[in-house]
C-alpha positions in Angstrom: -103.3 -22.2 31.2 -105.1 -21.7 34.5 -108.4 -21.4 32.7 -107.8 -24.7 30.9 -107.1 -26.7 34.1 -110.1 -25.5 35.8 -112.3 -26.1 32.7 -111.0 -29.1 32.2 -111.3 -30.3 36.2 -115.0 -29.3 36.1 -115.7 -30.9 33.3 -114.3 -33.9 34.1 -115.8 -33.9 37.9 -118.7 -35.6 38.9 -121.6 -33.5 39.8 -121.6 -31.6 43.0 -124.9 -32.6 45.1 -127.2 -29.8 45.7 -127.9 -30.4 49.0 -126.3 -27.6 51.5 -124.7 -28.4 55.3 -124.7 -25.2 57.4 -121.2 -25.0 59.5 -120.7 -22.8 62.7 -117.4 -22.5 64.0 -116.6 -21.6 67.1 -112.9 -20.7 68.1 -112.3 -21.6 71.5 -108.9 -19.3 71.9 -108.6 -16.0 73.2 -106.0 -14.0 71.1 -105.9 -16.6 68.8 -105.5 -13.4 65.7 -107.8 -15.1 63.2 -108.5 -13.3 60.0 -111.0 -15.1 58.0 -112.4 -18.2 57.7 -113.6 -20.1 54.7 -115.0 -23.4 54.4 -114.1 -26.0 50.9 -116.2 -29.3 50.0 -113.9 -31.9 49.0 -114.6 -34.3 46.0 -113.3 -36.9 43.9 -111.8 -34.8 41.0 -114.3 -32.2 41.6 -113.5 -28.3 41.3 -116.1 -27.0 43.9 -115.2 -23.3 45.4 -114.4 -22.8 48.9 -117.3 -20.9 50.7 -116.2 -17.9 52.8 -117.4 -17.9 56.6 -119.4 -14.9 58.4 -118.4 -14.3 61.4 -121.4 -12.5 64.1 -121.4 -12.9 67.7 -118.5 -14.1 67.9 -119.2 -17.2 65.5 -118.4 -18.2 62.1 -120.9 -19.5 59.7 -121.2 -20.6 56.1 -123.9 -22.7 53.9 -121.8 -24.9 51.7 -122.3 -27.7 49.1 -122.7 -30.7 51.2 -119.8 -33.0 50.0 -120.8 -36.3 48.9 -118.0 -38.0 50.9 -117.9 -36.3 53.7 -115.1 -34.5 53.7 -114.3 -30.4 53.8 -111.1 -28.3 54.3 -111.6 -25.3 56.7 -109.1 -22.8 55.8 -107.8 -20.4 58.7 -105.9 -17.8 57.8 -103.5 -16.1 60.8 -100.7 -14.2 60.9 -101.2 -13.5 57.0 -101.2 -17.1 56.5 -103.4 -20.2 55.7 -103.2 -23.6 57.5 -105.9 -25.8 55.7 -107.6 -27.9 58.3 -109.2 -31.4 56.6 -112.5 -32.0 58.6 -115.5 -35.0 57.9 -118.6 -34.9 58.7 -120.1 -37.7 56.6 -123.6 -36.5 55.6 -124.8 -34.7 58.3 -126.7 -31.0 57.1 -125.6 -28.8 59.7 -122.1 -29.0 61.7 -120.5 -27.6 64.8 -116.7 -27.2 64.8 -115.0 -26.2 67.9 -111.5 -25.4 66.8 -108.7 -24.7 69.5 -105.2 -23.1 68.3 -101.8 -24.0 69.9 -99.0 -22.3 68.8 -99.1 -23.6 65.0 -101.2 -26.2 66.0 -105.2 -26.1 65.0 -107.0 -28.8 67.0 -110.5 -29.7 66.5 -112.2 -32.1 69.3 -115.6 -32.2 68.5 -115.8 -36.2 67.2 -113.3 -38.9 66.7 -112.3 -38.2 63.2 -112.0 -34.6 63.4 -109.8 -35.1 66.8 -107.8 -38.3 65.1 -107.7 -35.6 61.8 -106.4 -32.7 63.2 -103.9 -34.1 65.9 -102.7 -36.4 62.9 -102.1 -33.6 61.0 -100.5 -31.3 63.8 -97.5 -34.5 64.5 -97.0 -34.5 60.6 -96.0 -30.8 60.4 -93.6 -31.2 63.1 -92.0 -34.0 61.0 -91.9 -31.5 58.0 -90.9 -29.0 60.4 -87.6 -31.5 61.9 -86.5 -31.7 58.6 -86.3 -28.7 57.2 -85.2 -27.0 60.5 -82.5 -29.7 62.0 -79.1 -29.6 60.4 -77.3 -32.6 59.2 -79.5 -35.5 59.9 -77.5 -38.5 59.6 -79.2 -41.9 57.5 -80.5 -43.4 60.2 -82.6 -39.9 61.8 -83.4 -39.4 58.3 -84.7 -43.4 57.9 -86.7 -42.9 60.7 -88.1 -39.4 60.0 -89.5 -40.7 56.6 -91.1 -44.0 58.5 -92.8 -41.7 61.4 -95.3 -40.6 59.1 -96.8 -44.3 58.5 -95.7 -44.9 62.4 -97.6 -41.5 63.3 -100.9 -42.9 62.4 -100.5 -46.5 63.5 -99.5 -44.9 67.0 -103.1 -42.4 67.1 -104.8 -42.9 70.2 -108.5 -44.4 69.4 -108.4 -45.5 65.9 -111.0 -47.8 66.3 -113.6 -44.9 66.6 -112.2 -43.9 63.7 -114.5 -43.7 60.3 -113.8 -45.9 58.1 -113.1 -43.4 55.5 -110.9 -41.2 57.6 -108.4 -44.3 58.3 -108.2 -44.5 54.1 -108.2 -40.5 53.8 -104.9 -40.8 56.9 -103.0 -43.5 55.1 -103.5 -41.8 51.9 -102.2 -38.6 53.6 -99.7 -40.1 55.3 -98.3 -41.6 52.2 -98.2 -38.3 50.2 -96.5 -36.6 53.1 -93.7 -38.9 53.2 -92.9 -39.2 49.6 -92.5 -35.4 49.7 -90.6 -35.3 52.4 -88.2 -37.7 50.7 -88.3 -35.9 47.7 -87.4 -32.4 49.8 -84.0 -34.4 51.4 -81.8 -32.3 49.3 -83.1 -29.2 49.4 -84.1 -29.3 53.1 -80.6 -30.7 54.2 -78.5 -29.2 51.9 -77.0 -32.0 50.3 -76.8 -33.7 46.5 -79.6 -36.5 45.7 -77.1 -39.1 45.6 -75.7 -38.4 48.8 -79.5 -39.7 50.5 -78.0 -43.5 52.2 -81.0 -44.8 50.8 -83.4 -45.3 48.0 -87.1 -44.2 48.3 -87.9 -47.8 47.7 -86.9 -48.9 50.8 -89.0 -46.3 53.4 -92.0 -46.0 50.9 -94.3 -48.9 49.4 -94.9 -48.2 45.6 -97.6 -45.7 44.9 -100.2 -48.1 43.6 -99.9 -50.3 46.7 -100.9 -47.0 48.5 -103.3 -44.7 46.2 -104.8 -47.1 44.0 -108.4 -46.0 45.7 -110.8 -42.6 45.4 -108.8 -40.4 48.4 -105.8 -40.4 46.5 -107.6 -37.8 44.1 -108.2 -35.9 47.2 -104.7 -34.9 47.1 -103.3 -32.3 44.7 -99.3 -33.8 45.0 -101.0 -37.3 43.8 -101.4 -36.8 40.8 -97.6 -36.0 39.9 -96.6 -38.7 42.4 -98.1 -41.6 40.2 -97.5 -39.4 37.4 -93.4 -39.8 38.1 -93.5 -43.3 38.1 -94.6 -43.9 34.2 -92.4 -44.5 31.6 -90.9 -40.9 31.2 -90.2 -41.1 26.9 -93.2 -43.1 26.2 -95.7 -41.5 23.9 -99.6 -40.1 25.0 -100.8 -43.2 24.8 -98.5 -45.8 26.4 -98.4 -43.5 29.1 -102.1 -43.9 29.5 -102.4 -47.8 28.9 -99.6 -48.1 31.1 -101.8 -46.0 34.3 -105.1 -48.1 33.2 -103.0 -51.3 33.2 -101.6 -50.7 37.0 -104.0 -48.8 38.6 -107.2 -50.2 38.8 -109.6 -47.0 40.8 -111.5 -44.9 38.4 -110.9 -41.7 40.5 -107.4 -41.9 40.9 -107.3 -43.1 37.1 -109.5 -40.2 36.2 -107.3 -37.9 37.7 -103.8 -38.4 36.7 -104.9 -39.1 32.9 -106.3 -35.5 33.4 -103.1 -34.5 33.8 -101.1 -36.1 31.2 -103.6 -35.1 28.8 -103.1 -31.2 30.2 -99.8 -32.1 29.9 -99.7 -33.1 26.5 -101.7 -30.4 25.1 -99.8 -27.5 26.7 -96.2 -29.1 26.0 -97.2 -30.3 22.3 -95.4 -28.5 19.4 -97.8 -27.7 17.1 -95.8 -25.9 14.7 -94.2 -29.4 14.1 -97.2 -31.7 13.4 -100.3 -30.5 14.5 -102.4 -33.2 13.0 -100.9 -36.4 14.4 -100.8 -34.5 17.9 -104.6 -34.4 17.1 -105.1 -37.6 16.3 -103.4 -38.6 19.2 -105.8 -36.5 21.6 -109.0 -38.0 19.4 -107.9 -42.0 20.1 -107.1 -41.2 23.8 -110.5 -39.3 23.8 -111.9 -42.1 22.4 -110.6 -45.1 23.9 -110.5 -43.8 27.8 -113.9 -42.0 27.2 -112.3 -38.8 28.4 -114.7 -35.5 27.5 -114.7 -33.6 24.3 -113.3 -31.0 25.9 -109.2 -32.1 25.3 -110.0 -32.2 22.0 -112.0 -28.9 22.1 -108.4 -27.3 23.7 -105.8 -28.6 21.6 -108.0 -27.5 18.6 -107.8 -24.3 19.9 -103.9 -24.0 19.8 -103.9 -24.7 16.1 -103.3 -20.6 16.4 -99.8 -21.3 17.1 -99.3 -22.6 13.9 -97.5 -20.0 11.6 -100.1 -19.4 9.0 -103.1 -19.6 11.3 -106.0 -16.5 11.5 -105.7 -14.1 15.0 -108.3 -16.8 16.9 -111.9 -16.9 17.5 -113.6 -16.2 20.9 -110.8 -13.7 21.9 -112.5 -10.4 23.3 -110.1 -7.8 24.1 -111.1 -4.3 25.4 -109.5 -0.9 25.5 -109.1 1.4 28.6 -112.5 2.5 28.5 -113.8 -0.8 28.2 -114.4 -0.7 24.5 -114.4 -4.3 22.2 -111.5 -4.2 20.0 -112.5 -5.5 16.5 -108.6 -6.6 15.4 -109.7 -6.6 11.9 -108.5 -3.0 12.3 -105.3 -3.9 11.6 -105.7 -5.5 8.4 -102.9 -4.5 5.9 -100.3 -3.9 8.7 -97.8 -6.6 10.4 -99.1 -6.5 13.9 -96.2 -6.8 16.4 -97.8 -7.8 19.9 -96.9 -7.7 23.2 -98.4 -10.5 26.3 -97.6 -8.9 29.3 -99.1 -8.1 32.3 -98.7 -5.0 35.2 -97.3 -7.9 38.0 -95.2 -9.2 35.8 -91.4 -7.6 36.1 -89.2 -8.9 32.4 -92.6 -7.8 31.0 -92.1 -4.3 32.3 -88.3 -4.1 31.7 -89.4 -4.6 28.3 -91.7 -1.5 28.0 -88.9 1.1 27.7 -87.3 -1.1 24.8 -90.4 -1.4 22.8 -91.4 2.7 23.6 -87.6 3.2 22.1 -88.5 0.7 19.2 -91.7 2.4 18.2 -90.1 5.6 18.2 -87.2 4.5 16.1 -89.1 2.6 13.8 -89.6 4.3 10.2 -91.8 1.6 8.8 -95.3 2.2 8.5 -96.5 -1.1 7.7 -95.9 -2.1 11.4 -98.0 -1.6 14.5 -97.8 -2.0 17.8 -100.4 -3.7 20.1 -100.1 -4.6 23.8 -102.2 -7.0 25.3 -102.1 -7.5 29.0 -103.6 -10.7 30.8 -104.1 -8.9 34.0 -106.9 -10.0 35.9 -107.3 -6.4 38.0 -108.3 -4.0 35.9 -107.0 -0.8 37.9 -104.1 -2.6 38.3 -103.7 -2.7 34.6 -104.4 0.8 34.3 -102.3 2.1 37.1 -98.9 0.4 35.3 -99.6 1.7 31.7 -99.6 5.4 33.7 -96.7 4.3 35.7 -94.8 3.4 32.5 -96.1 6.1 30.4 -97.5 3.6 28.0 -99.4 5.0 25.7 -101.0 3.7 21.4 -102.8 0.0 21.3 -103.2 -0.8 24.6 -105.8 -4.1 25.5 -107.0 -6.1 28.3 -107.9 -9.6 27.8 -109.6 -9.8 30.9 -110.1 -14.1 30.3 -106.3 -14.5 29.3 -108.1 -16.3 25.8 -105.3 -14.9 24.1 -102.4 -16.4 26.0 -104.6 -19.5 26.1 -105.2 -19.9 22.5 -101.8 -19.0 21.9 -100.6 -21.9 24.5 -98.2 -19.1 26.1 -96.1 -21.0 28.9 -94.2 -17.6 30.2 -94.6 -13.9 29.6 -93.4 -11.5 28.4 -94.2 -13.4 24.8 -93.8 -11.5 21.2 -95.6 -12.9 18.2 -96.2 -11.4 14.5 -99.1 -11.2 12.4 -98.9 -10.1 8.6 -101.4 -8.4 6.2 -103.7 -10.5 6.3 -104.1 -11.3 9.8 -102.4 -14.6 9.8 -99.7 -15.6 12.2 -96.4 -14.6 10.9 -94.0 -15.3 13.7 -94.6 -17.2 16.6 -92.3 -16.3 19.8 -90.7 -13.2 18.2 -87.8 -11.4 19.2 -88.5 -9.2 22.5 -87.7 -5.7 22.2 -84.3 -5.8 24.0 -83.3 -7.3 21.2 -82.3 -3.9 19.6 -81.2 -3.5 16.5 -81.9 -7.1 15.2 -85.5 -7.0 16.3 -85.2 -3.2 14.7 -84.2 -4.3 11.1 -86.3 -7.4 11.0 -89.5 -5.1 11.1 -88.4 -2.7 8.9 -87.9 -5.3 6.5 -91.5 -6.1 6.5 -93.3 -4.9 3.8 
């Protein structure tokens, strides 16, 4: 489902510009035990990738996508981990950032916003930090701890030489920060929900008093946030008339409907009713104007539907690279196998299904494993570990699993004689003898 979510987001997003800012970054501490730098254009409900920085003579420099608003995460990575640094530069083509580290603090003085930004964000963490680390907060320390982030930015030194856009990008921030930081209570404390002395309506405004503008999409916990606050058993499109009746931003709309509607299509059962959940995903599509594309994916998934033909526009390829041509199998039940080398249950499963293959006396079944693996060696390095050997595939794009609408591996379905799907979510092959008997009953 990966693949779909990024389709979907670029499809969706409004056209990165073509114009290119040049960043050098300079890092101002000695021992500081940087490891890479990369630099990422933000944009409303845009996918663009982050750049990775050069570093020579002691500086680091990268040509990006200029962002249309402005705004750019610098990722540093230290101490085999990533702090990612929001940064604005409104539309200038070439940038200087002189970044100073502090313990786990990242500071970057070179303007106003990137100052007010980075020391914002730096008194932030230590409020995630006090409540994850301090025992037994009482109400009140925990009232207060949710209100500092608002109180944090009201407090910043200089605001009024801050942009504009940065003060709407901080509150934005600050909001999303706090609701998660109510909604971790239980787990960072240690204590049951309905022990918290106090509702989240009464330290946090309602979402669309807060992210009803085009920042809020900058914010990957946004979309859930507003997403949480719609009717929960209304269908597809209640859920989206009720978002376009109460939030008014395009962006923001734009980017929560593109979650329901991901939501929708990987969650539908299509087994049940496959044609109203279509005709759902067609009047959405055509009353919110969202692309083709949603229809294009739940389309797809009419694979899942017992019955259905092994589906188009999957290319698998053997070890030695090889297209497989699955018509092969034609006049054989296909029993296969989703897995992939990182995946543990999926390899606990091998030595079943290498006992089941053996065991197995009828000859109208085959075996077929298909592994979504994205590194190839890797791939190939685990069949040899396993000693696994017969129909072995790589679907290098994870198509299969896609079209398939696979939430988990390891995942088992069936096709008959005639290449149609004949059992969707199989029996794995720790089933034993049940999973035994049912193939050999296939004839």
């Amino acid at each position: 489902m990966k693949k779909l979510f990024t389709i979907i987001a670029l499809l969706v997003a409004f056209s990165a510009t073509a114009q290119k800012t040049r960043f050098e970054v300079n890092i101002l501490t000695e021992g500081a035990n940087v490891e890479r730098l990369s630099i990422h254009p933000m944009e409303f409900n845009n996918e663009v990738k982050a750049v990775p920085m050069r570093l020579k003579n002691d500086k680091y420099t990268a040509t990006v996508p200029t962002s249309s608003i402005g705004f750019y995460n610098l990722a540093v990575v230290r101490n085999q981990s990533q702090l990612l640094i929001p940064i604005y530069f409104g539309d200038a083509k070439s940038a200087v950032v002189n970044v100073k580290i502090d313990g786990r603090s990242i500071i970057i003085d070179d303007t106003p916003d990137n100052r007010a930004l980075t020391t914002f964000g730096a008194a932030l963490n230590a409020l995630d930090r006090r409540l994850w680390m301090e025992e037994g907060l009482n109400g009140t320390q925990m009232t207060e701890l949710i209100l500092g982030y608002k109180a944090t930015l009201d407090s910043l030194d200089n605001l009024d030489e801050v942009s504009p856009a940065v003060y709407e990008y901080m509150k934005v921030m600050a909001y999303v920060r706090a609701f998660n930081a109510y909604s971790s209570i239980p787990r960072a404390q240690q204590i049951p929900s309905t022990s918290i002395p106090f509702s989240r309506d009464d330290v946090l405004p309602l979402p669309v008093k807060v992210l009803d503008n085009d920042y809020a999409s900058l914010f990957y916990a946004t979309s859930q946030i507003v997403r949480d606050e719609l009717p929960s058993m209304r269908s597809l499109l209640d859920r989206l008339a009720y978002l376009y009746a109460e939030f008014s931003n395009n962006s923001l709309r734009m980017c929560v409907a593109t979650a329901i509607m991901k939501d929708f299509i990987f969650n539908y059962n299509y087994s049940a009713d496959f044609d109203s959940g279509l005709a759902l995903v067609k009047k959405a599509t055509e009353k919110y104007g969202f692309p083709s594309i949603f229809v294009d994916e739940f389309m797809k998934r009419k694979s899942t539907v017992v019955g259905s033909p092994f589906p188009e526009g999957v290319t698998l390829v053997d070890a030695e690279g090889k297209v497989v041509d699955m018509s092969q199998f034609k006049g054989k039940y296909v029993y296969i196998d989703l897995w992939a080398s990182w995946c543990g249950p999926c390899c606990k499963e091998v030595p079943y299904l290498k006992k089941l293959e053996k065991e197995l006396k009828n000859k109208d079944v085959v075996f077929v494993s298909v592994s979504s693996d994205t590194n190839e060696q890797a791939w190939k390095s685990k069949m040899k570990e396993l000693d696994m050997h017969g129909h072995q595939y790589l679907d290098k794009g994870n198509t299969l699993c896609d079209a398939l609408n696979v939430k988990g591996i390891p995942f088992f379905v069936i096709y008959d004689k005639a290449g149609n799907l004949y059992t969707y979510g199989a029996m794995r092959p720790s089933s034993g003898a049940r999973l035994r008997d049912f193939l050999e009953s296939l004839h």
